[in-house]
N, C-alpha and C positions, 0 to 999 in steps of 0.2 A: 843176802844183799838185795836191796830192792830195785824193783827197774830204774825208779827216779835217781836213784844215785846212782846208777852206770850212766842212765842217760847224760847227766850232769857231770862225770868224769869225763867222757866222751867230750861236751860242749869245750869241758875246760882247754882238753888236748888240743882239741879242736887250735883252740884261739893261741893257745901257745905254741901252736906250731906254725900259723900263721905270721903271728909275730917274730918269730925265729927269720923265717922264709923273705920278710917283709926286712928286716935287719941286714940278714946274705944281700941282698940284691940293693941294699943301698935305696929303697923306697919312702921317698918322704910326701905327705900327703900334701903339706904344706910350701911344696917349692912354687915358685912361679914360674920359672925357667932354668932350663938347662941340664935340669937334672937325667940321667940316664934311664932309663926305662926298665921294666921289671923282668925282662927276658935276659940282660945280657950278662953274661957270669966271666969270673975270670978275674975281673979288677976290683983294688979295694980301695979304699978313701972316700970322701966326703962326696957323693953326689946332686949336689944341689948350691945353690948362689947364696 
C-alpha cells in the first residue's frame, strides 16, 4: 500500500467523520438565525429557521 493512499483514506475519514459530527449536533451552515450551536448535545430535531 502506498503512502498516498493511506494518506487519502485518512483525508476520506477525515471528512466523514466530520460530517457525521456536523449531523449529531444539528449544524447547518446555512442558517441565519436561531439555530443551536455545535457544543450542545442531548437534543434532537431540526436546529435552524
Amino acid at each position: 500500500m502506498s503512502r498516498h493512499i493511506l494518506v487519502y483514506g485518512l483525508y476520506c475519514l477525515g471528512v466523514v467523520m466530520l460530517t457525521m459530527m456536523a449531523a449529531r449536533d444539528g449544524y447547518s451552515p446555512f442558517a441565519t438565525g436561531g439555530a443551536r450551536g455545535p457544543m450542545m448535545f442531548g437534543s434532537y430535531g431540526p436546529t435552524h429557521k
